[in-house]
ZAZA-320907 format. One record per residue: x, y, z negated of N, C-alpha, C in turn; residue in one letter. Coordinates in steps of 0.05 Angstrom, whole numbers, plus 5000, padded with zeros to 4 digits. Layout:
! residues N
XYZXYZXYZa...
This chain:
! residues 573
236266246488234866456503236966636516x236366656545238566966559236767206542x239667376551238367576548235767766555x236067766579232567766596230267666571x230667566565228667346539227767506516x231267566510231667706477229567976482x230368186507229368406500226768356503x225968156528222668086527221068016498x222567996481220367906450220768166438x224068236444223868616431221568736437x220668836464219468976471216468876462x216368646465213168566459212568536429x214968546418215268726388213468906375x215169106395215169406399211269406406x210969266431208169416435206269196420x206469066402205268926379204469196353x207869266353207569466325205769676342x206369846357204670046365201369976370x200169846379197369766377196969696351x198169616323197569636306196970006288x198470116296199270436293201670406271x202470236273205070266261207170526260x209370546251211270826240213070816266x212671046281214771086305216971046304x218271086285220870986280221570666281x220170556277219570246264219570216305x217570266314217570146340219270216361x220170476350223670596369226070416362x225970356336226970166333227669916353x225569756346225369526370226369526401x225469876412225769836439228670006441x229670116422233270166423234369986420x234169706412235869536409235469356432x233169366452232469246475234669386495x234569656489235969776510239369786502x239469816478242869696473243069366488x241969286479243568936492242868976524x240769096529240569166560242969286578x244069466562246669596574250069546558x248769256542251969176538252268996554x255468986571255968896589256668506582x256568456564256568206556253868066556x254267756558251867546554251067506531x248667386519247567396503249967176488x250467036494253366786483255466966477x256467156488258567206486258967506462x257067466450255867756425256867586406x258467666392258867556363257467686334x258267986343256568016320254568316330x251968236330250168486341250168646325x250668716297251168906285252669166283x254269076311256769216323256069436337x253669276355252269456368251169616374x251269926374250670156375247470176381x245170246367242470206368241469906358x242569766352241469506340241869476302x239269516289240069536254240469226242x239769206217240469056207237268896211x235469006218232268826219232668776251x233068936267232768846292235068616299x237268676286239468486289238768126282x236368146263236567946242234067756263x232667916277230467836297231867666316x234267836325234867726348237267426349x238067456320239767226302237666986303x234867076295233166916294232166796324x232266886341231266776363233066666386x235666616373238466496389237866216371x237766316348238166096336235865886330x232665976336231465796345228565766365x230066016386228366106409225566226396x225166276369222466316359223266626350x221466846350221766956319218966986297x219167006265218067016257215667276254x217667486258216567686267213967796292x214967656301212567696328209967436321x210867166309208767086302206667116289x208167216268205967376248204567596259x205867786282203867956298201667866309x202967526321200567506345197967366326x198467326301196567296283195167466279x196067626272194167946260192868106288x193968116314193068196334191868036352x188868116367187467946396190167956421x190467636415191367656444190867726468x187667656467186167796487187268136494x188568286471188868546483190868606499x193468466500195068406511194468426546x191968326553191268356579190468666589x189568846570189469136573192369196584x194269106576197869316582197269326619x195969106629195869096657194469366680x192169436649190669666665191769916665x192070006687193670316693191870506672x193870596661192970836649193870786617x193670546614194670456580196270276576x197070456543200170326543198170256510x200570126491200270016470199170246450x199770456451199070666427195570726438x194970856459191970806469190770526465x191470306474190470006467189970046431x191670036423191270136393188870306385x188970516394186070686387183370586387x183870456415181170326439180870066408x182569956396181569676377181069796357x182370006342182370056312179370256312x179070386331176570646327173470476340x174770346360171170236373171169926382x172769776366172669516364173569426395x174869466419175769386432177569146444x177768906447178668686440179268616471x178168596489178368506522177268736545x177168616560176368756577173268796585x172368596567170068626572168268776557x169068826539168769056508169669316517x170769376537172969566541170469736568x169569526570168369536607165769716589x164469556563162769606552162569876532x164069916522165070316513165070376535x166170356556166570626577163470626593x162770516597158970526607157570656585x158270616559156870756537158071046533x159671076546160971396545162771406514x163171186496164171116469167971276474x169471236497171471246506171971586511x170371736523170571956527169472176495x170372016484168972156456171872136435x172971986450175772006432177172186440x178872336427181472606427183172396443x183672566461186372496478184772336499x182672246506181272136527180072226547x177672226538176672566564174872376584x172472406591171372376621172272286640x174072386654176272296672176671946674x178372056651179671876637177771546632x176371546619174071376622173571366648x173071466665172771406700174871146714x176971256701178671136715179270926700x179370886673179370666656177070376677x175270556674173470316684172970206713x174070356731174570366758177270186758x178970256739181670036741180769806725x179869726707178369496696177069256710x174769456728174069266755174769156767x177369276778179569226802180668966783x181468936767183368806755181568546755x177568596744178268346745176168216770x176868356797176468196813178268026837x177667796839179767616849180667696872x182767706879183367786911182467576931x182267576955181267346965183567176975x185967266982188567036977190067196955x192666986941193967036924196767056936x198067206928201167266936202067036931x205066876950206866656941207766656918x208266906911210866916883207966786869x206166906858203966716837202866516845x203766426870202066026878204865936866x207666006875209165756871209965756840x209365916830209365906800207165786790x205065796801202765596797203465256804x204365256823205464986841207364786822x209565056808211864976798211164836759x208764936759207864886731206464566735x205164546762203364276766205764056762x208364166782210463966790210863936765x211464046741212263936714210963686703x208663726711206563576690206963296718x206863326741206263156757208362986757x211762986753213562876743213262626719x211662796703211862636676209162396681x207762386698205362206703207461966704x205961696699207961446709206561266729x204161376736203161246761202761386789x205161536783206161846808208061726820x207461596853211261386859212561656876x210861926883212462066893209462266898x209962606904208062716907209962996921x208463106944209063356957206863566951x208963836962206264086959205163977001x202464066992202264147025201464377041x198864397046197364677060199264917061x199165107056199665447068202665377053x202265307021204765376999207065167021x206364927025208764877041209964987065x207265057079208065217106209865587097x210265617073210865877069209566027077x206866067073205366367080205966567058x205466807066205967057039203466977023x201366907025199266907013197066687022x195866606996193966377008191766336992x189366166996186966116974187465916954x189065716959188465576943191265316944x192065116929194164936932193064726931x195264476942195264326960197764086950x196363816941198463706932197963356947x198563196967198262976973200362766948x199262526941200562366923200862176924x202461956924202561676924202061546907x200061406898199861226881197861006883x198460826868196260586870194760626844x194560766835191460776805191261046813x189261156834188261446834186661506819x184661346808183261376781184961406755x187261396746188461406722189961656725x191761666753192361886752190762226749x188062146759186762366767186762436735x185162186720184962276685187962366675x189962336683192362406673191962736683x192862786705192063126719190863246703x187463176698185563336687186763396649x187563186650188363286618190863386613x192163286629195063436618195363776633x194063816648193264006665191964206641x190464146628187664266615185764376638x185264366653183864456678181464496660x179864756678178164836675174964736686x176264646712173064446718173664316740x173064116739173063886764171063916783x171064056817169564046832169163816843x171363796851170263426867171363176856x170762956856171762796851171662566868x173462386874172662216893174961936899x175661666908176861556908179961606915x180061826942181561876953182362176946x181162376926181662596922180762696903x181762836885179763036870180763286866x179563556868179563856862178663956841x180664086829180464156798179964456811x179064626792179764966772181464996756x184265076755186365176736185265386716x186365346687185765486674186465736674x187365866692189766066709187666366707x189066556701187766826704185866846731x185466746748185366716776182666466779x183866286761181866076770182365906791x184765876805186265726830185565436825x183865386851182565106860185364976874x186164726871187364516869186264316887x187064236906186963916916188263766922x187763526901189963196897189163076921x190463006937189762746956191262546943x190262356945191062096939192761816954x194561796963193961616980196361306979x196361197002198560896999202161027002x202760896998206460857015205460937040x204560687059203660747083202960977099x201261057084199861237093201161607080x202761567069202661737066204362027075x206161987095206962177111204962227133x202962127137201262117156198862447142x198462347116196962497101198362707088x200962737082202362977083201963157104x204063097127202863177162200463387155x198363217157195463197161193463567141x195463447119193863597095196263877095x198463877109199964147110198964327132x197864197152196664337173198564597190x198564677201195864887204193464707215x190964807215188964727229189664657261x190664957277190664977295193764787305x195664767294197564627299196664297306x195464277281194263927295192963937313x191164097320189564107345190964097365x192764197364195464127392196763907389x197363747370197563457366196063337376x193263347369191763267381191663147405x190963417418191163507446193563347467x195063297451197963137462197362847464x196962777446196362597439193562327463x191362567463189762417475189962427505x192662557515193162527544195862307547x195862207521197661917521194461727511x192361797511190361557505190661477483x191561697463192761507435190061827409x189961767392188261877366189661817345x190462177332191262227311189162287290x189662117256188262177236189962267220x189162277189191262327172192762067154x190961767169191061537162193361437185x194161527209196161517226195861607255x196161427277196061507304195461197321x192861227323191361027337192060937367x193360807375193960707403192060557419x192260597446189860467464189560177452x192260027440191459717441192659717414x193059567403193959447372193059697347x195059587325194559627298195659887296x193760167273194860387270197660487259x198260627283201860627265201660877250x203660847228204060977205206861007210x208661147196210661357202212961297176x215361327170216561357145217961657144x217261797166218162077157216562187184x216562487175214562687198216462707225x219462737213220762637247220562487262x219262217254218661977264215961967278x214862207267212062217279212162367295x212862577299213962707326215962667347x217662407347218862337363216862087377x214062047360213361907374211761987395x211162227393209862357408211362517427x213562547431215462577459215962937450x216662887421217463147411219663197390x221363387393222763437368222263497347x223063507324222163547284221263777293x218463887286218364137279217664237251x218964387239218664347210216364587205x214764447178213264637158211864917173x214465007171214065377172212265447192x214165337210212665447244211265297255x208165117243207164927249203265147251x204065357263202065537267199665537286x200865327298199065327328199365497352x202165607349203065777371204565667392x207165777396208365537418210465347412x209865187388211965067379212064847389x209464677391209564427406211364437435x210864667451212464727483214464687483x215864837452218564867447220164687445x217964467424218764267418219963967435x218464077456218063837484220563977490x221864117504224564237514226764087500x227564137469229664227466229464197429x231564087415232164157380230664487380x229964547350228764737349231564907345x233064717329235964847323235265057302x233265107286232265337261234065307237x234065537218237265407195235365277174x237165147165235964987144237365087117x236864987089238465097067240365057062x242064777074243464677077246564887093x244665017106246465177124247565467110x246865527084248165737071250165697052x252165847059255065737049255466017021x253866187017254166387004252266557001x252366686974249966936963251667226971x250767396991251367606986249667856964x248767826949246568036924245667926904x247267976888246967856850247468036836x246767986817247668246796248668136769x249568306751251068166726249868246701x250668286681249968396645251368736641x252868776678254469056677252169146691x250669186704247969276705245869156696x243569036706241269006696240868626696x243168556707243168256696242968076673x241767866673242167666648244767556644x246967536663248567346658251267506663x253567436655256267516654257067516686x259267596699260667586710261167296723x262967216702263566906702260866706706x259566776696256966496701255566596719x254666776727254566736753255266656777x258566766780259266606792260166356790x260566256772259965886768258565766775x254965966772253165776780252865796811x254066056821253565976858255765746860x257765716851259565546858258065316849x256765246833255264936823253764936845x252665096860250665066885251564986904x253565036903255964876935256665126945x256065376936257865576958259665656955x261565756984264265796982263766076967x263066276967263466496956260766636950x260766816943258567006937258767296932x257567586930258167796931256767946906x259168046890257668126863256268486875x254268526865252368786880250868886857x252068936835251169156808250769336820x247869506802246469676814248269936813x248570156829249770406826248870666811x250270876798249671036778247071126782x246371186803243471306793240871216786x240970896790239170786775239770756748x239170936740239870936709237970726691x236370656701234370476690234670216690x236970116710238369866709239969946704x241670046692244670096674245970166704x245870356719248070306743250270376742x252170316755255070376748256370606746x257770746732258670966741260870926757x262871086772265171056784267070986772x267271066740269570886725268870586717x266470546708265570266714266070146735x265770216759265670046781268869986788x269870116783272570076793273869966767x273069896737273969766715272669506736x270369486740269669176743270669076781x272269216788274369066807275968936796x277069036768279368856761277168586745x275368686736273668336718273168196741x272568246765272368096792274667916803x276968076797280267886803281467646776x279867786751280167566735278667356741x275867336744275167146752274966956775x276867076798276966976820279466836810x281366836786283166666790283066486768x279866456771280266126746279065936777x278066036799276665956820279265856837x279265606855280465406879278765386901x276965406897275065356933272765546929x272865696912271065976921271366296912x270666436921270766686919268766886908x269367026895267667186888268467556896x267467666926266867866938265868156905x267768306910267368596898264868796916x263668786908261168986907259669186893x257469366907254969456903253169436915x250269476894247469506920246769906906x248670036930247870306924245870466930x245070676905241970766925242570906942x240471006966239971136976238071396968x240671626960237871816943236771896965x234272146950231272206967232572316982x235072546982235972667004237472627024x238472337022239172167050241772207038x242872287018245572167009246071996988x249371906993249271536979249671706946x250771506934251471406916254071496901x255671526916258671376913260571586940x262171656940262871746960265371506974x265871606997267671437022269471297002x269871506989273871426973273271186959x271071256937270370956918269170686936x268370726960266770536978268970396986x270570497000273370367012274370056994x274670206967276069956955274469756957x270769716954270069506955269369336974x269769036972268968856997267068827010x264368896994262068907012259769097002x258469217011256969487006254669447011x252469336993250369446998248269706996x245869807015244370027009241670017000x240670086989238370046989236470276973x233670326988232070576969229970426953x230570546929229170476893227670686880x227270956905226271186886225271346909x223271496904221471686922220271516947x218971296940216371136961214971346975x213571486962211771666982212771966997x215771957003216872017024214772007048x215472187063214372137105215971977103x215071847133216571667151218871757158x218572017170221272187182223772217153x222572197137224772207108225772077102x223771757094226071517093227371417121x227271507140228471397169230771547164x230071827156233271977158234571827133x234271727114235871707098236471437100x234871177107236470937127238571047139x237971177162239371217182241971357174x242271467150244471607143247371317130x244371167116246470977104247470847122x245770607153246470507164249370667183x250170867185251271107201253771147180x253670937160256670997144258170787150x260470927146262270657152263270447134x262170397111262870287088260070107082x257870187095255269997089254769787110x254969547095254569297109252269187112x250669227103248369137094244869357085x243669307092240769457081238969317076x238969257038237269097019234169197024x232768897022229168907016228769217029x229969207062229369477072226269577074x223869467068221069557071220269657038x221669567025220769626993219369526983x217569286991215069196986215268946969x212468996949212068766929209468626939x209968366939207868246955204968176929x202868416945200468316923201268546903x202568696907203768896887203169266895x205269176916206569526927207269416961x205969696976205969677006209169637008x210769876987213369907003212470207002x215170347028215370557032214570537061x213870747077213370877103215770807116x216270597131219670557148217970467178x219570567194219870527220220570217230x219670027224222169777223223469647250x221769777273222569737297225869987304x225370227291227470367295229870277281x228870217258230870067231232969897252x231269677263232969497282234169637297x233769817313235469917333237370067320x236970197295239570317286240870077268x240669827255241769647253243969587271x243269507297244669407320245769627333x245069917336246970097339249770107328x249070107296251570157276252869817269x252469647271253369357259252569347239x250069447232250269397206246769127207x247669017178245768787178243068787163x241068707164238768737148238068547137x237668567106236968437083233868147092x234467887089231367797074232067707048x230267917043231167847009229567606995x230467456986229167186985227767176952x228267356940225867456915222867326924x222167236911218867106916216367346909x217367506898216567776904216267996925x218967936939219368076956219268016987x221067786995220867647023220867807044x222168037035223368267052226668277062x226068317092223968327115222468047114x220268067119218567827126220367737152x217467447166218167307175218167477206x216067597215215467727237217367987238x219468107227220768337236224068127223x224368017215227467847221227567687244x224567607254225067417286225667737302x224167947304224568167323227768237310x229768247294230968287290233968127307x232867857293234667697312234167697345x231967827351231567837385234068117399x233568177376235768517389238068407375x239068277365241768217370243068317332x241368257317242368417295243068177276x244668207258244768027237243768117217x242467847197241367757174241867727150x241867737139242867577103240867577089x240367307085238267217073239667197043x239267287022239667376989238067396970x238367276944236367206927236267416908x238467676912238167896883237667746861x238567586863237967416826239367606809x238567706785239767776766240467516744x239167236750239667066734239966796750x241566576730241866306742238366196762x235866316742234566136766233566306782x233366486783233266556812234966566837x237166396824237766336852236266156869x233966016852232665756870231665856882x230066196892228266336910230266266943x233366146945233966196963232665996981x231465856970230165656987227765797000x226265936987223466126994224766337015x227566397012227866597038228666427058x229966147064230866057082227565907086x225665877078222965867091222565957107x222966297095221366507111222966607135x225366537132226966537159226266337177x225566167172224765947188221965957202x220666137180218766187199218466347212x220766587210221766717238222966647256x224366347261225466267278227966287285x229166367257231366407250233766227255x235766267270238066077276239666107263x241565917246243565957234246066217247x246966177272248366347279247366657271x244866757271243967037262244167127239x245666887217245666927190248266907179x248867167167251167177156253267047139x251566987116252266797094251966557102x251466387138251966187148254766077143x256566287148259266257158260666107145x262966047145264765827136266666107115x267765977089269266187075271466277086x272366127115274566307130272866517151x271666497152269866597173268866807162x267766867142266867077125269267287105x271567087109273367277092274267387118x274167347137275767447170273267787170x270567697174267867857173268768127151x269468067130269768307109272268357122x273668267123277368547125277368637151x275168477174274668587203273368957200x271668887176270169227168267969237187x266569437190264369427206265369417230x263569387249262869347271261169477284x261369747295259269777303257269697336x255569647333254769657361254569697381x
């Protein structure tokens, strides 16, 4: 288990003991030893003995002995025995934490939300000390909300949905190969439902394989060539298997990734060559239907270049496509992570393994960007930290031959439009990120001044997940993002897509206006851990579906090219 892991069973510990009404001490316990390994600068591997550790006792120590040593603890099992899991889904509703959840089970039998929904209509809720009228108002007003379905779902929860099917769909043995298709392949922020085309010759065995290894909740359709399940998923997310040959089946990929309106312009192309497109292939005035061995092949037959996935909208891609290569970057085309973080702020992983694992990825270098002092809530650096971990940055650049590892921060931008860090400490490091983590409901005119202050320094390269936004979560903050660009490209300075599946900030529609005014990009996964670096694929999507060219992207560059970029310093516009 990383660390990320360890404190995740601490804490769910902690709010186990408290909904029981357990001894405060007993549950401070749990969440001081979350927050010691949280702010020791070492990996969970590299602790020898937790006992050492300032806030960790000899019970919390013995928990966390226990769950290195066999990813389990005994401790929390025996909770999840004695406590409804079902309550667990209460921590979601605003307003309650574990010590209220506690009350709501031990005083009026409270177990779900549906018990919960049922005291507060009975007024049972406003009768308890420390509750109140109000209070019950809003209990059940947030209850509602929670459990009605949105009508699309954010990416970050399809491809985690997607990524659970791909497990199970691997281990089938009458699977000769299977893709995502609809919206989740096209990278939309949000969609109804997923989309999986499959190859196989026993679609009846596989389908029984799906439904069971799946546990699916109900089978809507069923049929030779398809069937649509219900996931057992908080949500309830409808599923459709297509089924189909070798032959046929880039035809039915194509076909089933859509957009709607995109094939319709295939179409359309198509029948002024006298020829008819299905999802079975492309029907010609005379002979046998041709079928395809890749989607480039199908668009060259049609007097067009590859147009990939993303930008298959139904806008002007087909026009584009008749001209000229789309020339869009591919993942292939990123040579480096500029925004990671380590175990010296709010990371899972050391120094060293981090950068090992961008180097296992193929890139020449990458940019270490630990959070700065005033996020005190990610451990941020102080100024003697930051300048101790220049020198852990030179040790580990010299066990490294063909890559680099860049000295950084991602500093805040406080509410009053000043940084972090002053000029003198900025100087020494290689690359500077900014970014605001505090006061969202700012005016517009507030966070622009305080952008505008960071982009206006001479030491900031960069402006991280500049909209603030959690997709399906949080709007963000009030930003100007058309001015943003122009003070981008004023100062040289570059704007973040942050490739978090959470975040995908800037989206696709203000990094294409971005690259139109002349500004540069960096597309960055903020991983605090080894797998999130795989989101960098989800941001080079979403660049793609801005129409993003490799040249507009920073971390394109070649490691001479980017070490030239840092000692050049900014640039301004």
């Amino acid at each position: 288990m990383d660390k990320k892991q360890v404190i995740d069973v601490l804490d769910r510990i902690a709010l186990y003991l408290e909904i029981q009404g357990e001894n405060p001490f007993k549950i401070t316990a749990y969440r001081r030893a979350g927050q010691a390994l949280e702010t020791d600068e070492r990996s969970i591997g590299g602790i020898d003995d937790f006992s050492k550790i300032k806030g960790i006792g000899k019970g919390t120590g013995d928990v966390i002995r226990e769950l290195i040593a066999t990813g389990e603890s005994s401790v929390l099992n025996t909770l999840k025995q004695e406590v409804p899991a079902s309550l667990l889904e209460l921590v979601k509703i605003q307003g309650l934490g574990g010590k209220k959840i506690g009350r709501l089970y031990r005083e009026l039998n409270v177990t779900d939300t549906a018990s919960l929904i049922q005291a507060c209509q009975s007024g049972k809720v406003r009768a308890l000390p420390g509750f109140g009228e109000k209070t019950e108002e809003k209990l059940l007003e947030a209850v509602q909300k929670l459990n009605q379905r949105p009508a699309e779902l954010p990416i970050a929860y399809m491809v985690g949905l997607a990524e659970s099917i791909e497990k199970v769909l691997v281990t089938i043995p009458g699977i000769v190969r299977f893709s995502r298709a609809g919206s989740l392949r096209r990278a939309r922020e949000s969609m109804k439902d997923l989309d999986f085309v499959i190859e196989t010759a026993d679609p009846e065995g596989v389908s029984g394989q799906i439904r069971e290894r799946l546990n699916v909740r109900e089978v809507t359709g069923q049929g030779e060539a398809k069937m649509t399940v219900v996931l057992p998923d908080t949500y309830g997310v409808s599923v459709d298997f297509r089924f189909t040959s070798a032959a046929d089946f880039i035809m039915m990929l194509h076909h089933f990734t859509g957009s709607r309106d995109h094939n319709i312009l295939l179409r359309h192309l198509a029948k002024e060559h006298g020829e008819k497109i299905s999802e079975y292939g492309v029907t010609p005035v005379q002979g046998p239907v041709l079928t395809f061995s890749s989607e480039a092949a199908f668009y060259h037959h049609l007097g067009l270049n590859d147009i990939p996935p993303e930008v298959r909208e139904g806008t002007d891609e087909v026009e584009r496509a008749m001209e000229a290569p789309l020339g869009l970057i591919r993942l292939s085309d990123i040579k480096g992570d500029l925004h990671m973080h380590s175990t010296w702020s709010d990371g899972n992983e050391t120094i060293q393994a981090m950068a090992e694992a961008m180097e296992a990825r193929g890139y020449a270098y990458a940019c270490l960007t630990d959070h700065s002092k005033s996020l005190r809530v990610a451990t941020g650096l102080s100024e003697d930290r930051l300048l101790r971990q220049l020198d852990e940055v030179a040790s580990v650049n010299a066990r490294f031959t063909d890559f680099t590892l860049y000295s950084g921060v991602e500093m805040d931008i406080l509410p009053d439009g000043s940084l972090d860090y002053s000029d003198e400490i900025l100087k020494q490091l290689d690359f500077v990120i900014a970014s605001i983590h505090s006061s969202f409901s700012q005016s517009k005119k507030q966070i622009m001044k305080r952008l505008a202050n960071a982009c206006r320094n001479p030491f900031v390269r960069l402006i991280a997940h500049p909209t603030g936004r959690l997709l399906g979560r949080r709007r963000g903050y009030p930003v100007d993002v058309d001015a943003l660009i122009r003070l981008a490209k004023e100062t040289g300075t570059a704007l973040e897509l942050n490739s978090n599946r959470n975040r995908l900030d800037l989206s696709a529609k203000w990094v294409r206006k971005a690259q139109q005014a002349g500004v540069k990009i960096a597309i960055d996964t903020d991983s605090h851990s080894k797998k999130m670096m795989e989101d960098m694929a989800l941001g080079v999507q979403t660049a793609v579906r801005g129409w993003i060219r490799p040249e507009s992207v920073i971390n394109t560059m070649s490691a001479a090219q980017f070490s030239d970029f840092i000692k050049a310093g900014k640039q301004p516009g």
